[in-house]
N, C-alpha and C positions, 0 to 999 in steps of 0.2 A: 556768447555764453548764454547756455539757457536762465531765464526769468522763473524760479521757482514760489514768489513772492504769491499774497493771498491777491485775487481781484476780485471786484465790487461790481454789481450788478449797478446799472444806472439810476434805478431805483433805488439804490440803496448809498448809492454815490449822495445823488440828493440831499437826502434822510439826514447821512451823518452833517453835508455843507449848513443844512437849516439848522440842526440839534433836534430832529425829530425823533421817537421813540421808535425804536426799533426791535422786532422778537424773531430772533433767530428759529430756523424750522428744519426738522433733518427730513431726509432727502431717500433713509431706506423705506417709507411705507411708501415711497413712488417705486423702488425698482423692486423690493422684495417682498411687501404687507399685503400690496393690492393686486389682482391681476388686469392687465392690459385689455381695454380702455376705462376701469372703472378708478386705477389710478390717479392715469389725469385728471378724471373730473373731479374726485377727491382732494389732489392738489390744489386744483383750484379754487375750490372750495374754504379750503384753510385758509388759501391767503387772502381770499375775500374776506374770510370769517375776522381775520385779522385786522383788514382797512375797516371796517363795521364799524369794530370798536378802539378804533383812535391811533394805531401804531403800522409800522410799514413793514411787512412782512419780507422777510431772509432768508429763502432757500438755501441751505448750501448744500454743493455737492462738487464732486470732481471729474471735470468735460478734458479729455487728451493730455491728463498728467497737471493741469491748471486746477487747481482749487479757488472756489468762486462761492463768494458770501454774495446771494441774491441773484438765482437763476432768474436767468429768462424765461418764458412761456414754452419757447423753442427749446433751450435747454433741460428742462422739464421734461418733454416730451422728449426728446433722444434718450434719458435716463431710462424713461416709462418704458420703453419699448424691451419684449422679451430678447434677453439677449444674456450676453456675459459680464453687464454691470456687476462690477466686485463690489465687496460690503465693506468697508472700510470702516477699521477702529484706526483709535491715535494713532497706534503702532505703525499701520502699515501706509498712513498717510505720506512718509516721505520717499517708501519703494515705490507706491504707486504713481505717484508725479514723474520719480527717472524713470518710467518705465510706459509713461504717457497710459497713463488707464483712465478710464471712465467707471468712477466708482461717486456712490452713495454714502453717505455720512450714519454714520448710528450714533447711537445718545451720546458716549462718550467721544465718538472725534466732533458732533457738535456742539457739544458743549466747551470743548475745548478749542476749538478754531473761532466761536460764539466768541468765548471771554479772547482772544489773540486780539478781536476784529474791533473791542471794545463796545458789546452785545451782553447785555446782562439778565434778557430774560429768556428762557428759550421755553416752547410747550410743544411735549412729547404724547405719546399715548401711555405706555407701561415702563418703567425701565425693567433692566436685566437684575440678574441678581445672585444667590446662591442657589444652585441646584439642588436637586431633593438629594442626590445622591454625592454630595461633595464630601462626604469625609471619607468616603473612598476614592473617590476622582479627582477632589481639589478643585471641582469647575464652578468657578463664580464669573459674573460678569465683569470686564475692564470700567462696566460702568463706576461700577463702586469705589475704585481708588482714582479714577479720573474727577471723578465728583471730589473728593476729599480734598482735591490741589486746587480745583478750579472754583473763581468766584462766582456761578452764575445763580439766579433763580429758578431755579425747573418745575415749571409747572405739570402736572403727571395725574396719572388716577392708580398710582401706586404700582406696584410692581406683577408685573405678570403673574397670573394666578397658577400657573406652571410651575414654578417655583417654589423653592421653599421662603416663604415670605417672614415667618418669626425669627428663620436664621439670618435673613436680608437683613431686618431690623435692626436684627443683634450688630450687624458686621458695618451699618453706617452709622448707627452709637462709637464701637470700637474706631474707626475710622471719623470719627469728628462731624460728621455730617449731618445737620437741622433738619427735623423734621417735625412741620407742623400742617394738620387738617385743616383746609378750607371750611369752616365752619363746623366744623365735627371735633371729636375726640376721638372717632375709632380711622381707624389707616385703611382704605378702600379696595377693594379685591381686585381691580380690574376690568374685567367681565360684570361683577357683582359690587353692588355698591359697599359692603361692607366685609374686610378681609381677614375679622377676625382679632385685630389685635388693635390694643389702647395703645393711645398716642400722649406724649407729655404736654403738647402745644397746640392752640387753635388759634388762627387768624380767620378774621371773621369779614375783609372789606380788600379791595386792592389796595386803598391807600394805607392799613395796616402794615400789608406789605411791603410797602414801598419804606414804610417808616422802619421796618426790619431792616433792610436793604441802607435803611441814611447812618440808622444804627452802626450796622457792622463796619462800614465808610468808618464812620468819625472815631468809633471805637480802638481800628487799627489793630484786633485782634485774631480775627476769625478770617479765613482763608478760604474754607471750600464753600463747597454749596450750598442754597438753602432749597432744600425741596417741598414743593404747595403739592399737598395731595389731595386731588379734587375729588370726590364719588360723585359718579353718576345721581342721578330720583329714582328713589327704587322704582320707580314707574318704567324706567327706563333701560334696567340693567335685562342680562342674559338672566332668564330664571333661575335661580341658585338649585334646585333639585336637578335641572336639566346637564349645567356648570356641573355639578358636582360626580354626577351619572357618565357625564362626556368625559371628563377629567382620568374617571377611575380605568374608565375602558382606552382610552389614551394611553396612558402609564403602563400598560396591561402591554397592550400593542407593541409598545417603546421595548419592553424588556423581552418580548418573545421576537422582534425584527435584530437585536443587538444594534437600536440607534445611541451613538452617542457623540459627545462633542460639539462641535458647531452647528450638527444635523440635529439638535434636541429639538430645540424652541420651532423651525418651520417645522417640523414634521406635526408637534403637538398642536402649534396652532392651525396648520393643513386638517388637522382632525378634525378641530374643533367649527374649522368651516364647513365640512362635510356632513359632519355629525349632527349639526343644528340645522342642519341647511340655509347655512348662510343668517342665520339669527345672529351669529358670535361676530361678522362682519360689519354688518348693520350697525353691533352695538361699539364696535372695533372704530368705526365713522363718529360716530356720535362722541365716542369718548373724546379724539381728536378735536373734534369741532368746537365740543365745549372749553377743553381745555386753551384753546388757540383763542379763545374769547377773553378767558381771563389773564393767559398772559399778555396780549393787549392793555388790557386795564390795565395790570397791572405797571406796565414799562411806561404808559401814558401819565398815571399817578404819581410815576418817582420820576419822570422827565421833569426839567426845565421849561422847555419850550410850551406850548398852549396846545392844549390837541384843535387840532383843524377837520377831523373828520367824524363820521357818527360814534355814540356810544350806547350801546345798552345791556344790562347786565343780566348774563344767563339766569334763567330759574333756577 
């Protein structure tokens, strides 16, 4: 009889035996975000970014039907490579196991295989969200009611600027979901440091976080997620005239090709690599990278155990 059970990368075998901090990582900017070879180096990069500062980095993704918390190097790169790696949400995690597929994890199946695996922090780039055009289509992201059930911390720089982000807001208010600024008040664009819309909460330190995280434990009340939305330095972001210029002529495009569906989000951000040439990638890396820093800190902070390895904390 086939073994459908979750396995563990040897690293991460480890990790759990000592009580080391662990930050779970998904697995589609390898097969879908990045193109082949700037992927892997990207990958690797996170999980570095990740040992840096104190906690052991958790690939998951799904190699011949097997779901696996903490690829290999090797497995890594089998994903990376252009091919027909499926995108795997929650849903379709248990057809693709019968069905022995190689597929990639996105927000919502990692955050959800994350809390299975007993992984409490995970650091994403943007998540998904509600589409500009949802009250005719109804298309919102699975992220958002995944988050709602699940306990994890997601570290983020807010939600794709593609999106309609005030109605995102609205719909993880309506759905239970914490959201508080890395050191800000305002909720971050993605791309651009600043998205537009006030926040009710600001954490200001990992260990802040982590005492949110002892909170909700002892409390016994709160169930879903807590999402840290990191911004970029505005030093740092895609220029907002540029964002906003790319955006318009995007959206433009979208609705004279009749893309919709599943084909929204690559196509708008396929633009947006083109369109900047490659600026909106660059900063697509950077977002990742910072954010893969603090959730470290942060899973190092609410650990038990002693961090063993370096720390130092993004600008």
């Amino acid at each position: 009889m086939t073994d459908f059970a979750i396995q563990y990368g040897e690293h991460v075998t480890r990790a759990r035996r000592d009580g080391r901090p662990v930050v779970a990582l998904e697995s589609t900017i390898i097969s879908h975000g990045l193109p082949h070879p700037d992927n892997v180096r990207v990958a690797q990069e996170i999980e570095q970014t990740v040992r840096d500062n104190g906690a052991v980095p958790a690939t998951i993704g799904m190699i011949g039907g097997k779901l696996v918390v903490g690829l290999s190097a090797e497995q890594i790169e089998h994903l990376a490579q252009p091919g027909e790696t499926a995108k795997l949400s929650v849903r379709d995690l248990a057809v693709a196991a019968a069905t022995g597929a190689d597929g990639a994890t996105t927000v919502a199946a990692t955050s959800a295989v994350a809390a299975a695996a007993g992984i409490r922090v995970f650091a994403t780039g943007g998540l998904g969200g509600v589409h500009r055009e949802a009250s005719s289509t109804f298309d919102e992201s699975a992220d958002l009611t995944t988050l709602a059930r699940t306990p994890v911390v997601v570290v983020c720089a807010g939600v794709k600027s593609i999106l309609d982000v005030g109605a995102t807001l609205e719909r993880l208010e309506t759905l239970g979901v914490a959201v508080a600024g890395y050191r800000t008040r305002r909720f971050p664009g993605f791309f651009v440091t600043d998205g537009g819309h006030d926040l009710d909460w600001q954490l200001s330190s990992p260990a802040q976080i982590a005492d949110a995280m002892k909170a909700r434990d002892e409390q016994g009340v709160h169930q879903g997620a807590l999402i840290v939305a990191n911004p970029l330095p505005a030093d740092e972001q895609l220029d907002p005239a540029l964002h906003d210029r790319t955006l318009t002529e995007g959206l433009s495009r979208l609705a004279a090709d009749a893309v919709t569906g599943k084909a929204v989000t690559p196509f708008l951000l396929a633009h947006f690599h083109t369109s900047t040439q490659g600026k909106s990638l660059a900063v697509n890396v950077r977002i990742i990278l910072r954010n893969a820093a603090l959730a470290a800190q942060i899973a190092a902070a609410a650990s038990p155990a002693p961090a063993t390895l370096g720390f130092s904390v993004p600008a």
